[in-house]
N, C-alpha and C positions, 0 to 999 in steps of 0.2 A: 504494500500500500504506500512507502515512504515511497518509490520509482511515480506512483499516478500524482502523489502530491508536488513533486518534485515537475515533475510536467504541467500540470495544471499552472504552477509557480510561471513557469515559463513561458507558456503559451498567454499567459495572463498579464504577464510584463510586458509582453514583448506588443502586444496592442493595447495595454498602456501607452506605451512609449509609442509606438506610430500614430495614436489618436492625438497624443499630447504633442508629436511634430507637427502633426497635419494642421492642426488648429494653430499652433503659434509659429508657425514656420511657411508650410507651403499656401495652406490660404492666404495669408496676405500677403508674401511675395509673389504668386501667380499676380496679382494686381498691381501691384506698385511694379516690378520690375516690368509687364508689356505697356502700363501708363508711360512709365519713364522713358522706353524706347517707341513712344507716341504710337504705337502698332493701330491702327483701324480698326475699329470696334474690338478691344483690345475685353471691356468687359467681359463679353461674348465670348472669345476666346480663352481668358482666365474663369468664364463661370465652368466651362468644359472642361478641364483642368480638375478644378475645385470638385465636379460635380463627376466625373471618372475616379478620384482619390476619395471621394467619402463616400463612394459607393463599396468601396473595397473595405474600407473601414467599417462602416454598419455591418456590413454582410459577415466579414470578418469578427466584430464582438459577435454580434448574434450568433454565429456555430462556433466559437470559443464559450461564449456564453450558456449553449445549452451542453454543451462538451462537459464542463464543471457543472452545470445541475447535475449531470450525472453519474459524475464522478464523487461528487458531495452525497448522493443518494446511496452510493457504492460504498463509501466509508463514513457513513452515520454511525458505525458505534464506535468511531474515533473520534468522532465528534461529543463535548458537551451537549447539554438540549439547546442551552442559549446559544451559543456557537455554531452549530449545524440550523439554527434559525436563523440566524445572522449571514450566516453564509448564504443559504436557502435567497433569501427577501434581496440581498447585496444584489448577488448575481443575477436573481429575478428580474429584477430592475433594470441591471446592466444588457441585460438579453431583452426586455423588451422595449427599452428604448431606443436600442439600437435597430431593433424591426421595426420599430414605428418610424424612426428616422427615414428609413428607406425605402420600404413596402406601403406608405400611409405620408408622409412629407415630402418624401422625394418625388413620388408618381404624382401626385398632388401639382408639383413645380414643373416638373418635367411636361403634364398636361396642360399647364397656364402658359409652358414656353412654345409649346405644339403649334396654339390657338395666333401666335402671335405674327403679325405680319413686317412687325418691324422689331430689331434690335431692343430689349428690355431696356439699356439706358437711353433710349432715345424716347418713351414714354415720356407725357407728364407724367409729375412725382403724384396729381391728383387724378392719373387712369385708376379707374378699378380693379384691374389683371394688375398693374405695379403694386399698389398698396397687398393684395391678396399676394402677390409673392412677396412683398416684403413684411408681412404677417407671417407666412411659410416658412419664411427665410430664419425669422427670429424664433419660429417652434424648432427647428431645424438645429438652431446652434444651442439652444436651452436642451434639447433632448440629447445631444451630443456632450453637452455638459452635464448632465445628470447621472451619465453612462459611465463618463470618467469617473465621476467622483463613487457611485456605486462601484467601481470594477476597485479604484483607491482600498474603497477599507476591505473588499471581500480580499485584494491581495494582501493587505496586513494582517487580518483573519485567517486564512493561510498562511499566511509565513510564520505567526505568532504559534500556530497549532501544531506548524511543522516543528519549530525546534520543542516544544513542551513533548512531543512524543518520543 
C-alpha cells in the first residue's frame, strides 16, 4: 500500500505543479508576450493556447482525481475516519471541479465562441455573448482555483498519512 501512496503523492504533485504553472505562468504570458509582439488578433490566438492547456489540465485533475478516490477507497483502513473523510470530500472536490471546468464551463465558452462572427475582443464590453463569456470566464478561473486549493490539502493529507505509517 506504501508503493499506491507513494504514486498517488506523485501523480498528485505533479498536477499541482502544472495547474499552478499554467495559471501563473503560461496564461498570462500567452497574452502579454503575442500583445507585445503586436500579432493580429493576438487574443484569439492566446485564448487557443490558454484554452488547449487547460483543457489538459481539467481533464488531467479529473482522472488523477478519480485515480485517488480510488485509491483512498483501496486503503480506508489506513486511513483515520476523519482523515479518509478529508481525503474523500479534498479530492471530491478536486475531481469535480475540474469536470465542471471542462465538460460544463468550457463547452459553455467554447459554444459562445462557435456562435461568434467576429473576434471576442472586438465585441463591445456591453454585447451579451462578451459579458456571458466573461461571466464563464471568471467561473472558469474560481473553479480552477478551488481545485488547487482542494488537491493542496488532500496532498498534505497524504503526505502527513504517509510518513505516520
Amino acid at each position: 500500500m506504501g508503493l499506491l501512496r507513494h504514486i498517488s503523492l506523485l501523480l498528485l504533485g505533479l498536477w499541482l505543479g502544472a495547474a499552478i504553472f499554467f495559471s501563473g505562468v503560461v496564461a498570462p504570458a500567452a497574452f502579454s508576450v503575442l500583445r507585445a509582439y503586436q500579432v493580429p488578433n493576438y487574443a484569439e490566438i492566446a485564448a487557443g493556447i490558454v484554452n488547449r492547456s487547460l483543457s489538459v489540465i481539467n481533464t488531467g485533475g479529473f482522472l488523477i482525481g478519480v485515480l485517488l478516490l480510488l485509491v483512498a477507497l483501496a486503503m480506508r483502513s489506513h486511513f483515520g475516519r476523519t482523515t479518509f473523510a478529508l481525503q474523500l470530500l479534498t479530492v471530491g472536490v478536486m475531481t469535480v471541479m475540474t469536470g465542471v471546468g471542462q465538460w460544463v464551463i468550457a463547452a459553455r465558452i467554447r459554444a459562445i465562441r462557435s456562435t461568434l462572427a467576429v473576434p471576442m475582443d472586438q465585441l463591445a464590453t456591453s454585447d451579451p455573448q462578451r459579458m456571458a463569456f466573461q461571466g464563464l470566464h471568471r467561473y472558469s478561473v474560481s473553479a480552477l482555483a478551488i481545485a488547487i486549493i482542494a488537491g493542496l490539502i488532500a496532498y498534505f493529507l497524504l503526505a502527513r498519512n504517509s510518513r505516520m505509517s
